[in-house]
C-alpha positions in Angstrom: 41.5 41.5 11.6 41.9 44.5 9.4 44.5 46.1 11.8 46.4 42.7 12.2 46.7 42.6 7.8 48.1 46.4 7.7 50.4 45.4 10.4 51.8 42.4 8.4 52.0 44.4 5.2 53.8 47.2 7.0 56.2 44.3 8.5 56.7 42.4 6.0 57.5 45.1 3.7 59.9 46.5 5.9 61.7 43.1 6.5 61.4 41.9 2.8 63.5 45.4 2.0 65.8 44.8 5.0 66.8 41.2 4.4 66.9 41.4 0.8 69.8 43.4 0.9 72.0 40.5 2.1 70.1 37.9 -0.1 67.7 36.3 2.4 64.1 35.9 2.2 63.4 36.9 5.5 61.6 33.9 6.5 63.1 33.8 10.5 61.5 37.2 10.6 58.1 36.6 9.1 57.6 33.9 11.7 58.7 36.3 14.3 55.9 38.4 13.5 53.3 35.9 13.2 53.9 33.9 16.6 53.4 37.7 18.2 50.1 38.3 16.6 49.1 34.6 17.8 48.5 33.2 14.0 48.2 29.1 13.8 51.4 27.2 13.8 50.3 25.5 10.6 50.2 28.3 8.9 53.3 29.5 9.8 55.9 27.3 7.9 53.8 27.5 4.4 53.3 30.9 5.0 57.1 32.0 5.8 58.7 29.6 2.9 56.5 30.9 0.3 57.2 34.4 1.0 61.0 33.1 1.2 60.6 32.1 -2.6 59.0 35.4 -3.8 61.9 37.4 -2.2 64.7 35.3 -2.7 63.9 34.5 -6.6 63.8 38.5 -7.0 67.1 38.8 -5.0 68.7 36.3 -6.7 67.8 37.6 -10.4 69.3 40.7 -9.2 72.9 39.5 -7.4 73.0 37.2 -10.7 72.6 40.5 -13.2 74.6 42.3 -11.2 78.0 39.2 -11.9 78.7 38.6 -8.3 76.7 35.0 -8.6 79.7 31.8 -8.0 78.4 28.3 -9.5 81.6 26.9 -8.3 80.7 27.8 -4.5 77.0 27.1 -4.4 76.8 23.6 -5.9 78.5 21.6 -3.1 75.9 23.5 -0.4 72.9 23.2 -2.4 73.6 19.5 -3.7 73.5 18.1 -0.1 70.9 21.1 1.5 68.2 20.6 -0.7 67.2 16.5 -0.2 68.2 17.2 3.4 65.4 20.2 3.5 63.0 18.2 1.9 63.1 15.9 5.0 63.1 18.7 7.5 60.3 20.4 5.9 58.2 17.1 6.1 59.5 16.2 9.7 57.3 17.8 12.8 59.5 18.0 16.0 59.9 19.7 19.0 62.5 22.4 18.4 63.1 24.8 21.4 66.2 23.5 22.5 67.5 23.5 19.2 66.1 27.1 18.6 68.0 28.3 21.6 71.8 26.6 20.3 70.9 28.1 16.7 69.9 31.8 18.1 73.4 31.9 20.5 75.4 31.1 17.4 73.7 33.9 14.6 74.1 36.4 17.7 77.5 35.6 17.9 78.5 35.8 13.9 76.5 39.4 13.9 78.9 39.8 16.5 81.7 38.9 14.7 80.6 40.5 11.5 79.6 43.6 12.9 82.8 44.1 14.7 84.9 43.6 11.4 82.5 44.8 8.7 85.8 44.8 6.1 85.7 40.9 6.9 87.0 39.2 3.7 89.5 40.7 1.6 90.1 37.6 0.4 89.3 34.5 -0.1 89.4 30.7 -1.3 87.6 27.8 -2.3 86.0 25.4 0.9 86.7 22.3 1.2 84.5 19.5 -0.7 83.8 17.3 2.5 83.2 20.1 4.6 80.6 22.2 2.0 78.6 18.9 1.5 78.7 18.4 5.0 77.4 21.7 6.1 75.1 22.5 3.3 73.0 19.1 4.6 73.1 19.8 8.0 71.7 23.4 6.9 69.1 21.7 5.0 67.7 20.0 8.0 67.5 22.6 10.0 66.2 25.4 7.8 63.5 22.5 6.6 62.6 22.0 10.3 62.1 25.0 11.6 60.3 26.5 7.8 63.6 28.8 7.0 65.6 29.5 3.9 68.8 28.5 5.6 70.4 31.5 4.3 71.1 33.0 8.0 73.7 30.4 8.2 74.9 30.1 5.4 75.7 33.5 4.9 78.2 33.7 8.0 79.5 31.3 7.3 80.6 31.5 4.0 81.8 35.2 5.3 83.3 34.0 8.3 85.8 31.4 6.9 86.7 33.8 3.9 85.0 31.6 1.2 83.3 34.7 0.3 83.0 38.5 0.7 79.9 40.2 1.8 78.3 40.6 -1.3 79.3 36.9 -3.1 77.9 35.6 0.2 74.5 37.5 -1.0 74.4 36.2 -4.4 75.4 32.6 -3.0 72.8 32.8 -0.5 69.7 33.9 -2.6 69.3 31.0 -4.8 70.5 28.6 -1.8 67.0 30.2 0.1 65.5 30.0 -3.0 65.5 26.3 -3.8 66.0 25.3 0.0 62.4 27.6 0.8 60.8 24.9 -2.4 62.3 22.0 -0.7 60.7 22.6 2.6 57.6 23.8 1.1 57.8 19.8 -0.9 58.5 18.3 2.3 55.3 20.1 4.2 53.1 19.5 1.1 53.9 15.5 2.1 51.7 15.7 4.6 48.5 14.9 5.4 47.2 18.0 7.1 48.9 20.2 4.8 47.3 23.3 3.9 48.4 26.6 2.5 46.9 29.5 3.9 45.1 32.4 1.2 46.6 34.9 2.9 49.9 34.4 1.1 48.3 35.6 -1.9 47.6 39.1 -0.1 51.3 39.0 1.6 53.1 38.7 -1.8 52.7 42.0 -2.8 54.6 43.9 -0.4 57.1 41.2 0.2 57.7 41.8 -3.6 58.0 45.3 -3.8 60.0 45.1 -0.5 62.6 42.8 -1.8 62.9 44.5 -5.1 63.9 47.4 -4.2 66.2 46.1 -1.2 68.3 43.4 -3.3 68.8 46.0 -5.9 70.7 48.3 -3.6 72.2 44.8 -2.1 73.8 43.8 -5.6 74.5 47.5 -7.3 74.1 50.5 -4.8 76.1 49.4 -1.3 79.3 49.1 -0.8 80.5 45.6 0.6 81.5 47.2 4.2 77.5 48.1 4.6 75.9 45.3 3.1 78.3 43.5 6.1 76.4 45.7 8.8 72.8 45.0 7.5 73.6 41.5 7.9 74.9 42.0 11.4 71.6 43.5 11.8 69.7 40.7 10.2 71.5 38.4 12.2 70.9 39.9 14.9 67.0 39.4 14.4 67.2 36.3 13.6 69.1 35.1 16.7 66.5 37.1 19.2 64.0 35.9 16.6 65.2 32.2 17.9 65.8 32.6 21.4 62.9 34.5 22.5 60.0 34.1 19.7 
């Protein structure tokens, strides 16, 4: 038991940090981790989203001081995502198949991304119809499967030029932010809810991690690199989905 903790606060530290710097939570990786060290499956989804919140609060306080934060650009994704992950947090399907579809297309954004890291130069305003109808269908699946949503939100935003590589960040964080409460209002809906104590223990490092790695994210990187740690994170995440 003792080993398994140090090996979660070592892990989670290190992906808190490593996510952070792009704006996500880190939630797909958290549950990566916990499926390999055979924890129960309901505490997996609690567990992941709260941790989401801790991070993603502290990232988005920091993208927000630092003025790359768009109101304009987040509202019509967050408007539709967040009633939309309410449901998908309180929903309990099967989701392999869907799992596998979702982890082909992140591997093939980090891809993308990581192949043009300059992505972006610049950009324009999305379409209304098409924001609100993304930002829900985001919503479901990030409540479903106990995500932020920000691993597809991010590419996307980056890969149809709404956004550059760090906007996309400060977009992201308070997208994971209230998407990670939503889902975590959904699961509370049910009956056999319950939130493990261990989150308690797990929100230290998961802070310190994401402190320190949306600082860099929002002041220290250039855009170019904050492009590759995505890649990277996207890259997890799809394996993460595929595999996990």
């Amino acid at each position: 038991m003792e080993s398994s903790l140090l090996i979660l606060f070592a892990a989670f530290f290190i992906i808190a940090a490593l996510y952070s710097v792009t704006g996500h939570g880190g939630a797909s990786a958290y549950i990566g981790v916990m499926v390999l060290l055979d924890m129960a499956p309901q505490e997996i989804k609690p567990i992941a989203l709260s941790l989401n919140v801790i991070v993603s609060l502290v990232a988005t306080l920091h993208f927000y001081k630092a003025g790359h934060f768009r109101l304009t650009l987040f509202l019509p994704f967050i408007l539709s995502s967040f009633p939309m992950a309410v449901l998908g947090g309180y929903l309990q399907i099967p989701t392999q198949w869907f799992n596998w579809l979702m982890g082909c297309a992140l591997l093939f954004s980090a891809l993308r991304i990581g192949i043009k890291s300059s992505l972006t130069t610049t950009v324009s305003a999305p379409n209304l119809t098409i924001a609100l109808g993304a930002g829900a269908v985001i919503g479901l699946i990030s409540g479903l499967i106990g995500v932020g949503g920000g691993i597809f939100l991010t590419p996307l935003l980056i890969l149809m030029r709404w956004a550059n590589a760090r906007e996309a960040a400060a977009v992201s964080a308070p997208f994971i932010l209230l998407n990670s409460i939503a889902g975590l209002i959904g699961f509370s809906a049910q009956a056999s809810a319950v939130f493990p104590e261990i989150i308690i223990w797990l929100a230290l490092p998961v802070l310190v991690g994401g402190f320190f790695g949306s600082y860099l994210g929002s002041r220290s990187l250039a855009t170019s690199s904050i492009a590759r740690v995505l890649s990277v994170v996207l890259i997890l995440a799809g394996v993460k989905l595929l595999y996990v």
